[in-house]
KEKE-3310 file (N, C-alpha, C; in steps of 0.2 Angstrom, whole numbers, plus 5000, padded with zeros to 4 digits):
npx = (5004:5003:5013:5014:5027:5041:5057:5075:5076:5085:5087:5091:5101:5090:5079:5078:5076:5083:5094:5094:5093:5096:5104:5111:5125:5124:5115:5108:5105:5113:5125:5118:5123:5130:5121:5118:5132:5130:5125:5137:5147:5143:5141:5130:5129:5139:5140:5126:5127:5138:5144:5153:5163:5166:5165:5156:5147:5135:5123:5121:5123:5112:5100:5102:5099:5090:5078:5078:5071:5058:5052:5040:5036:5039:5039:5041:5044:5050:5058:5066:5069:5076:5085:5079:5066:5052:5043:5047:5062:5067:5072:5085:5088:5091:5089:5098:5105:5114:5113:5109:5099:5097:5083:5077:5061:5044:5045:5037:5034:5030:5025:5021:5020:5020:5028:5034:5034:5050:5062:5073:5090:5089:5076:5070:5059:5053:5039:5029:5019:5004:4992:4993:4994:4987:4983:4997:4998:4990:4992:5006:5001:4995:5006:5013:5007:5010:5017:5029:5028:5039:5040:5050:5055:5055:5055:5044:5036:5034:5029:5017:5011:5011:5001:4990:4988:4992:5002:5012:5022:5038:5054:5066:5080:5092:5103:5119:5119:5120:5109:5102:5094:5083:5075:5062:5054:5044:5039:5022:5017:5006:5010:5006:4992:4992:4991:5003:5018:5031:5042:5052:5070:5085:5101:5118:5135:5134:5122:5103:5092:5075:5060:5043:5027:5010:4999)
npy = (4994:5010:5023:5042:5047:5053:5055:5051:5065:5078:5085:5099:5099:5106:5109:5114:5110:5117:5133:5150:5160:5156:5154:5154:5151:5146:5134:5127:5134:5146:5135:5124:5117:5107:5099:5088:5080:5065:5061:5061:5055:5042:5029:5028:5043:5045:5037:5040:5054:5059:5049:5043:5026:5024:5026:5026:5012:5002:5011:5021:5022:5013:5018:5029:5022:5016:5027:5031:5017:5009:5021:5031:5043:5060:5075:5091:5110:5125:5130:5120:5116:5124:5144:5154:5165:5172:5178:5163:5170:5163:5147:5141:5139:5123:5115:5108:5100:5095:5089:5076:5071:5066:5058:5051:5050:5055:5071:5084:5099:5110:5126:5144:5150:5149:5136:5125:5109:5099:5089:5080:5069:5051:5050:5057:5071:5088:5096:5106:5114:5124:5124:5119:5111:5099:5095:5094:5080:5071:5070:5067:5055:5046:5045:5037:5025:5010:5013:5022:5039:5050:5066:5079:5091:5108:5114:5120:5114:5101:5104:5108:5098:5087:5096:5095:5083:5072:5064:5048:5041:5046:5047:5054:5060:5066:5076:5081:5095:5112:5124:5137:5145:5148:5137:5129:5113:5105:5115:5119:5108:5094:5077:5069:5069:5069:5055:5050:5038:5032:5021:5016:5018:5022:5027:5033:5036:5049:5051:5054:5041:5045:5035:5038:5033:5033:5026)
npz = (5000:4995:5004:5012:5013:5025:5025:5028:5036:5041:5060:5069:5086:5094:5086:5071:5055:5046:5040:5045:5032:5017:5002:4984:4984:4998:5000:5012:5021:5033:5045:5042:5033:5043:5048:5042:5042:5046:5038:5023:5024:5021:5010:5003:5001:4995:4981:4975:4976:4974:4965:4967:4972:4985:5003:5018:5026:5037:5049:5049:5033:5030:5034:5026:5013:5014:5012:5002:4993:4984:4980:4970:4968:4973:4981:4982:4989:4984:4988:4991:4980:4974:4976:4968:4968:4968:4951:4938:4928:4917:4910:4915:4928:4936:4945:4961:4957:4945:4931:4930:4941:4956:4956:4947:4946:4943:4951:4961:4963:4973:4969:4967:4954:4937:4926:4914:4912:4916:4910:4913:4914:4918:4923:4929:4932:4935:4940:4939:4954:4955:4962:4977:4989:4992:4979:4972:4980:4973:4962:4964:4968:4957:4949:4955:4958:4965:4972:4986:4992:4994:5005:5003:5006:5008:5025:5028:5018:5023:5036:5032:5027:5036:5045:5040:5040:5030:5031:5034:5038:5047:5044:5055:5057:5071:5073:5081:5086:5087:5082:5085:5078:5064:5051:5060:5063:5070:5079:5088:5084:5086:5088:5094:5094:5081:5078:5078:5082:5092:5083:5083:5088:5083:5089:5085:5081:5075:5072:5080:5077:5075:5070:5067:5067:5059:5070)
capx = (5000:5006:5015:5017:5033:5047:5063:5082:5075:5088:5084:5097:5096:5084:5073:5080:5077:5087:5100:5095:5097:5096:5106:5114:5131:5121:5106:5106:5105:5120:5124:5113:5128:5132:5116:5120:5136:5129:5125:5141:5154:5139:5140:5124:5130:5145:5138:5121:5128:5148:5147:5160:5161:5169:5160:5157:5144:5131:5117:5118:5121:5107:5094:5101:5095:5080:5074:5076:5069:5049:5047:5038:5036:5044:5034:5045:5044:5053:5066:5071:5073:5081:5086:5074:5061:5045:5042:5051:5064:5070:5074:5091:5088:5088:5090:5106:5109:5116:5110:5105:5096:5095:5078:5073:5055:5041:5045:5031:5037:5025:5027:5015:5025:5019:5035:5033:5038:5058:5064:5082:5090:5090:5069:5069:5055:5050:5034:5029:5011:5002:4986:4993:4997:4982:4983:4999:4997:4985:4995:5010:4997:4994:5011:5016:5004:5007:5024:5030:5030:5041:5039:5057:5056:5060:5053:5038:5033:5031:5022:5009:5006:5009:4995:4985:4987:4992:5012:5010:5029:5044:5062:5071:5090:5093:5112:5121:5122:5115:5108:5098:5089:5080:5067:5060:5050:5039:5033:5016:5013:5006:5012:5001:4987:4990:4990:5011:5020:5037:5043:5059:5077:5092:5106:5123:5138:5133:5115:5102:5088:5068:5055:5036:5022:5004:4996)
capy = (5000:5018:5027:5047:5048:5059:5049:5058:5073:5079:5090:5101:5095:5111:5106:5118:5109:5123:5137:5156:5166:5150:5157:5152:5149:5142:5132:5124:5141:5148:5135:5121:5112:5104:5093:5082:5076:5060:5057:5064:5049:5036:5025:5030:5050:5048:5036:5044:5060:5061:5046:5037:5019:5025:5026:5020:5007:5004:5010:5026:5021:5009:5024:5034:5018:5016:5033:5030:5011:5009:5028:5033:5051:5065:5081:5095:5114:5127:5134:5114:5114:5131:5149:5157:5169:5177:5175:5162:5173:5157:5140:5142:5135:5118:5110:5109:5091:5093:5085:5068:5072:5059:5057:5046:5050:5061:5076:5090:5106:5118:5133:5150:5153:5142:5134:5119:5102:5099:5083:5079:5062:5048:5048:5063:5077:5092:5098:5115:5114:5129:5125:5118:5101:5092:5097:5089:5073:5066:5070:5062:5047:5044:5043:5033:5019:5007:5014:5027:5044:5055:5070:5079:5096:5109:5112:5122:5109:5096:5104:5108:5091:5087:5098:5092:5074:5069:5061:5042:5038:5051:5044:5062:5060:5072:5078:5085:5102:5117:5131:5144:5147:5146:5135:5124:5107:5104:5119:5120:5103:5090:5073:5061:5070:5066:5050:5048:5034:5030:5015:5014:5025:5020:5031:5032:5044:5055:5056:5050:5041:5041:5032:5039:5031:5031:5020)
capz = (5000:4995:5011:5012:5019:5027:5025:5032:5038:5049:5063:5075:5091:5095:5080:5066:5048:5039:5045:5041:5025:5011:4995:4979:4989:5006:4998:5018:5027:5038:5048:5039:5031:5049:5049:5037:5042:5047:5029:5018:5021:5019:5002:4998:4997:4991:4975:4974:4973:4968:4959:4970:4975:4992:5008:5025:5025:5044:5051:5044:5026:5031:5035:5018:5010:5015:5010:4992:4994:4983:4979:4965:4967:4976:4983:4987:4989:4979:4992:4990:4970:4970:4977:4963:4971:4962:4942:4936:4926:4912:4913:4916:4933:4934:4952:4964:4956:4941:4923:4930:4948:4961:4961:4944:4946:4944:4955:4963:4966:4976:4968:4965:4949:4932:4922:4913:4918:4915:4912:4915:4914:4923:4921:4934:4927:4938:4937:4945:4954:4957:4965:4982:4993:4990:4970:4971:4981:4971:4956:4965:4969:4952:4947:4959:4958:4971:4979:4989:4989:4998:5006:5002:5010:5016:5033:5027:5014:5028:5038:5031:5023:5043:5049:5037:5042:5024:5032:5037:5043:5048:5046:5057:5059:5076:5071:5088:5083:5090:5076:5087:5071:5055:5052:5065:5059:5074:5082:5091:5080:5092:5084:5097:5094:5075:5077:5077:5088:5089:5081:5081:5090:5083:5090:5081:5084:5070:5073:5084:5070:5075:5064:5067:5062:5062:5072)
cpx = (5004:5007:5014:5023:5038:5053:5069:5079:5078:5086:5091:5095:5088:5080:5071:5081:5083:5091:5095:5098:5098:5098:5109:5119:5130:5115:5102:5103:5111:5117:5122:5115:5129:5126:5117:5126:5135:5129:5131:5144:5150:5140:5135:5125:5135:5144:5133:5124:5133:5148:5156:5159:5162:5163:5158:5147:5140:5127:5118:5117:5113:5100:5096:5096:5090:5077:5072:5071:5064:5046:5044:5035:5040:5039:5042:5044:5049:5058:5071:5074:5077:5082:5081:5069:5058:5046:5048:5058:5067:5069:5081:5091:5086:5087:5098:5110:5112:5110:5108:5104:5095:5087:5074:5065:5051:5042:5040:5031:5031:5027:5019:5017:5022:5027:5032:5036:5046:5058:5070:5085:5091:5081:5068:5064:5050:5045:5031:5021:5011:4997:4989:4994:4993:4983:4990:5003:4993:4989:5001:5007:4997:5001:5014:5014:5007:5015:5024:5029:5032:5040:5046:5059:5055:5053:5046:5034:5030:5030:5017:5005:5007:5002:4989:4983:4987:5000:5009:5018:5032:5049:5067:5078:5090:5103:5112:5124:5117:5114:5105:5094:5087:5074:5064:5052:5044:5033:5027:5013:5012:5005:5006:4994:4985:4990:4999:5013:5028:5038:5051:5065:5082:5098:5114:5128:5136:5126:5109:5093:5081:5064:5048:5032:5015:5000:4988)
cpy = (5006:5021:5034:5047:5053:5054:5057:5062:5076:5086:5093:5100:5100:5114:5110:5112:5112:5130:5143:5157:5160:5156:5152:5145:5144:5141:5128:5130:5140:5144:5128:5115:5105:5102:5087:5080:5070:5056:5058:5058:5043:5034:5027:5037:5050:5045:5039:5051:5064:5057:5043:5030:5019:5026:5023:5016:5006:5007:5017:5028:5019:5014:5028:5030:5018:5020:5031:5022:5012:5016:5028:5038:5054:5070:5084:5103:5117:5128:5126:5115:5122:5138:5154:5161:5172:5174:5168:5165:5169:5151:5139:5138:5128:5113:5112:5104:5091:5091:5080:5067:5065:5055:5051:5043:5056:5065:5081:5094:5109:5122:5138:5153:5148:5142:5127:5115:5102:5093:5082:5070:5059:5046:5053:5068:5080:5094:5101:5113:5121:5128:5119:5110:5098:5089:5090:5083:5069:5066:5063:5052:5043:5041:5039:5026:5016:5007:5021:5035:5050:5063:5075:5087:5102:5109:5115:5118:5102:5096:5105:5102:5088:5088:5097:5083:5070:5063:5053:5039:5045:5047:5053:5058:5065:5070:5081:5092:5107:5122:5137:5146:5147:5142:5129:5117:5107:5107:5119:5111:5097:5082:5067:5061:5071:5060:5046:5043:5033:5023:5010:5022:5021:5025:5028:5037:5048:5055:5051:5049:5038:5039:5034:5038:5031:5024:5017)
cpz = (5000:5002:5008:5017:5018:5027:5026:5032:5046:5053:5068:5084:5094:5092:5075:5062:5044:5044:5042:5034:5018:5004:4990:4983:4997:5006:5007:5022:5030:5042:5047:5036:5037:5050:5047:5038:5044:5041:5024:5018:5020:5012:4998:4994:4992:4982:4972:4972:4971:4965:4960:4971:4983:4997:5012:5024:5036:5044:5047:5038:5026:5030:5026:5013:5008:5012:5005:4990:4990:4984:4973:4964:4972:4977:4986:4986:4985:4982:4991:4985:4969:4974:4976:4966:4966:4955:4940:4929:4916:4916:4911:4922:4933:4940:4953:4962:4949:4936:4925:4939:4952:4962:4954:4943:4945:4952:4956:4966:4968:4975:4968:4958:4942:4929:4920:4912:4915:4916:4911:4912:4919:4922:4927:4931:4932:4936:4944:4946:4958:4962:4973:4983:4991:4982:4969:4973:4977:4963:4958:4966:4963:4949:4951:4958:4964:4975:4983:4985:4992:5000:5007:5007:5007:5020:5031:5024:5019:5033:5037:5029:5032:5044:5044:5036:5036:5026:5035:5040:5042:5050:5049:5061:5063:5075:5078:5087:5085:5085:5080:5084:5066:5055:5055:5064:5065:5079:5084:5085:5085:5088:5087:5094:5083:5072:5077:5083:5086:5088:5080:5084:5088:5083:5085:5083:5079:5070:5076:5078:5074:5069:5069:5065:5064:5064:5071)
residu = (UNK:UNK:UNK:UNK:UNK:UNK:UNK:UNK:UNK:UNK:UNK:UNK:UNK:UNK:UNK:UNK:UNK:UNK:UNK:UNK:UNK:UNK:UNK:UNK:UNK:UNK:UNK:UNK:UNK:UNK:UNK:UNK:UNK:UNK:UNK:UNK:UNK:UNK:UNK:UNK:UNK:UNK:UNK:UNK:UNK:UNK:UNK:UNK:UNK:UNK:UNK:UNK:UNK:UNK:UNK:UNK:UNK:UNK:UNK:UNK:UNK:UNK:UNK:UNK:UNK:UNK:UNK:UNK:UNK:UNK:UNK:UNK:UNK:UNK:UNK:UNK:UNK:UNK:UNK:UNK:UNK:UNK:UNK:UNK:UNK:UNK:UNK:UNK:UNK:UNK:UNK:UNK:UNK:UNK:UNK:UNK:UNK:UNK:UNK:UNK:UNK:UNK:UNK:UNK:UNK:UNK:UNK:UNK:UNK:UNK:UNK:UNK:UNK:UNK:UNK:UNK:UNK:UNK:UNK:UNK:UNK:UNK:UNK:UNK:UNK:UNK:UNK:UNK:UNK:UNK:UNK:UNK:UNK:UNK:UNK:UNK:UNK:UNK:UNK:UNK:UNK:UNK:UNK:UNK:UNK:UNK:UNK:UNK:UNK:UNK:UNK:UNK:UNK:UNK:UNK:UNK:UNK:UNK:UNK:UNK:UNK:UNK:UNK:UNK:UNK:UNK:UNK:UNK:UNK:UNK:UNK:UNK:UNK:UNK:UNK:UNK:UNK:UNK:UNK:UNK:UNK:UNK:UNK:UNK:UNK:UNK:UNK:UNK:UNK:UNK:UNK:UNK:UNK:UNK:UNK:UNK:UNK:UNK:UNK:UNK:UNK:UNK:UNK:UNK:UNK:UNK:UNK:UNK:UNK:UNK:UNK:UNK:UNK:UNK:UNK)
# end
């Protein structure tokens, strides 16, 4: 049966998603980079996304794994796919991943901007929605058929489809890292009262990894 899920979504320990000030040069926000060090020397990073064979191997490969495991779509917000603000300007902009994107699937960008869909290689193909979360989960449902379909980020993108009780697991990587600020995943969200249970801690030195599920 089709999931909506959140897979690696790392959080700082005092529940910042992303750092301040997201730019071209600091697409994480100031600050934002030091979440992710649990996943960079992983196997998964380094071939998924340099295109190495190197890399350490374990539970937190294991969790990168997973993420990607029976997707067959992607949801993600604009600040994810790019810097870009207001009109689209061109299609010059194409993503932060290069010509052949990690993600090999239909993609579904929340935007308020129209641009039409871009497809890349790999079988990667963005497609911009205008008309909001619902509008396109049901798109992503379709293309999905009967696998996954992740909920990619950022922090604002998954909450809403949150507080709309559209999320059915949360894989959150908690990195040891204190940010002070930016943008905070959890706030006033009450997870029991959405129906979330834990299901799983597995600690690691580089990040302490819950799984959340609807019960």
């Amino acid at each position: 049966m089709t999931k909506v899920r959140v897979s690696c979504f790392t959080l700082s320990i005092d529940g910042f998603g992303a750092g301040p000030r997201q730019s071209l040069d600091n697409p994480l926000g100031a600050g934002g980079e030091a979440l992710h060090e649990w996943m960079f020397p992983t196997r998964f990073f380094q071939h998924t996304l340099l295109g190495s064979d190197q890399g350490t191997t374990g539970i937190d490969n294991e969790f990168a794994d997973r993420g990607m495991a029976n997707l067959g779509a992607w949801i993600m917000g604009r600040n994810m796919f790019g810097p870009v603000r207001g009109e689209w300007p061109d299609g010059t902009w194409k993503g932060w991943w290069g010509d052949n994107p990690p993600y090999h699937t239909d993609v579904f960008v929340l935007t308020n901007h129209e641009r039409p869909p871009l497809a890349m290689e790999g079988g990667t193909v963005f497609h911009f929605v205008t008309d909001g979360i619902h509008a396109a989960l049901e798109r992503a449902k379709a293309s999905a058929g009967d696998r996954d379909i992740r909920i990619g980020g950022g922090v604002s993108t998954i909450r809403q489809y949150l507080e709309a009780g559209l999320v059915d697991e949360m894989h959150l990587a908690i990195s040891p890292v204190l940010l002070g600020t930016g943008e905070h995943l959890l706030g006033a969200i009450d997870l029991p009262a959405l129906g979330f249970d834990r299901v799983d801690y597995t600690p690691t030195p580089a990040a302490a990894h819950y799984v959340l599920r609807k019960q």
